[in-house]
TORKEZA-919527 format. One record per residue (C-alpha): residue number from 1; x, y, z; chain; residue in one letter. Coordinates in pm, whole numbers, plus 32768, in hexadecimal, padded with zeros to 4 digits. Example, Ala and Ser with C-alpha at 12.3 -4.5 7.8 and 13.67 -1.06 7.14 Angstrom:
# residues 2
SITE nuro   c1   c2   c3 ketor titor
SITE    1 84CE 7E3E 830C     A     a
SITE    2 8557 7F96 82CA     A     s
***
This chain:
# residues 73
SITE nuro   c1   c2   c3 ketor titor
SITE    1 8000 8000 8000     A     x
SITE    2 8072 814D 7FA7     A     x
SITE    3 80B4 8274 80DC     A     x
SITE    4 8058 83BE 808B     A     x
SITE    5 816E 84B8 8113     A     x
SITE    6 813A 8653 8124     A     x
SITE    7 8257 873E 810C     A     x
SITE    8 826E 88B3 8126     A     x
SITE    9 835E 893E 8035     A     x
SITE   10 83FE 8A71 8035     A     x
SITE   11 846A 8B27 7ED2     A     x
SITE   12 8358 8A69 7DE4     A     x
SITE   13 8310 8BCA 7D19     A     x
SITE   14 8279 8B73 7BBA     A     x
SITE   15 8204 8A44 7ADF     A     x
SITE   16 839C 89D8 7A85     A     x
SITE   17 83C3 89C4 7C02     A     x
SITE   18 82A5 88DD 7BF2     A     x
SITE   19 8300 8818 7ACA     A     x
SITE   20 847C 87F7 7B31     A     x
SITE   21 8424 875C 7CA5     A     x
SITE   22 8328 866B 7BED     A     x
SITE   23 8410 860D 7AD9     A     x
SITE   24 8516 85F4 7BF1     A     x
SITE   25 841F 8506 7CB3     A     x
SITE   26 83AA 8438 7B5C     A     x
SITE   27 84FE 83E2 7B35     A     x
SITE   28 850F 8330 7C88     A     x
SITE   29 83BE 827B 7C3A     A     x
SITE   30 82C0 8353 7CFB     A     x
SITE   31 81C0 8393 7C1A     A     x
SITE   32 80D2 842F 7D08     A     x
SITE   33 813A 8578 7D48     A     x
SITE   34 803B 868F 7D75     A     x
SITE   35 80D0 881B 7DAC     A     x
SITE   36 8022 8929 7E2A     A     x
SITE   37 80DE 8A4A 7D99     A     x
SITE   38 800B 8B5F 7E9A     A     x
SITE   39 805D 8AA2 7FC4     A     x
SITE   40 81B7 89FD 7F70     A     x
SITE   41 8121 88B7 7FEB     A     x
SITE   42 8182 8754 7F37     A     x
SITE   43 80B7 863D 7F62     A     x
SITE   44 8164 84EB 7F03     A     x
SITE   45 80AA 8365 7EE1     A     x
SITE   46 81FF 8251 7F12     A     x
SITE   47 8227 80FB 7F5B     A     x
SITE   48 837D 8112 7EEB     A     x
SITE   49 8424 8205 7FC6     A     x
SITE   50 8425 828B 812A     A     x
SITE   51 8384 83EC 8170     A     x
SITE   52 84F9 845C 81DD     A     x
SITE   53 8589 83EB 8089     A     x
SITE   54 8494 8488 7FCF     A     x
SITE   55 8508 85C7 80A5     A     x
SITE   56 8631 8588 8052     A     x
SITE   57 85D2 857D 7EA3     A     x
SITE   58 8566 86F3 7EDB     A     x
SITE   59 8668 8773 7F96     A     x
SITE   60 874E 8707 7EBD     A     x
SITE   61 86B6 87FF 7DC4     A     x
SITE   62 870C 8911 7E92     A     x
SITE   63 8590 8932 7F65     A     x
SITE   64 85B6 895D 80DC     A     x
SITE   65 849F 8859 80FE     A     x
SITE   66 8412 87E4 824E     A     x
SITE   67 82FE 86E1 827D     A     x
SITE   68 81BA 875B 82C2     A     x
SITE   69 80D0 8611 8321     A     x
SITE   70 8157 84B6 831D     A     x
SITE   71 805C 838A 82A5     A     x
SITE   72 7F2F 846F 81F7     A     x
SITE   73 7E1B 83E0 8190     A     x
***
């Protein structure tokens, strides 16, 4: 079963911020990636990685990212 995970990220300012962190995500087989650009909130659906890894995929773009729920439903 997949875990949703919520993240606040700081820095997402237009549509190629959006498209880079979900191309960024696609590539690590998380398909399931919803943005809200107005809030700077990421919502991710996983069974293959850990809510900290997927932390971890963002910051690695340069976000300062910090998780906002664990397990949503």
């Amino acid at each position: 079963m997949a875990a949703a995970y919520l993240y606040e990220v700081q820095g997402i300012n237009c549509m190629n911020c959006v498209n880079g962190i979900k191309n960024h995500l696609l590539k690590k087989n998380i398909s399931r990636v919803h943005i809200d650009l107005a809030k700077g909130i990421v919502k991710v659906q996983t069974s293959n990685h850990s809510e900290l890894e997927v932390k971890g995929f963002i910051q690695s773009l340069g976000y300062k990212t910090q998780i906002y729920h664990s397990e949503v439903k």
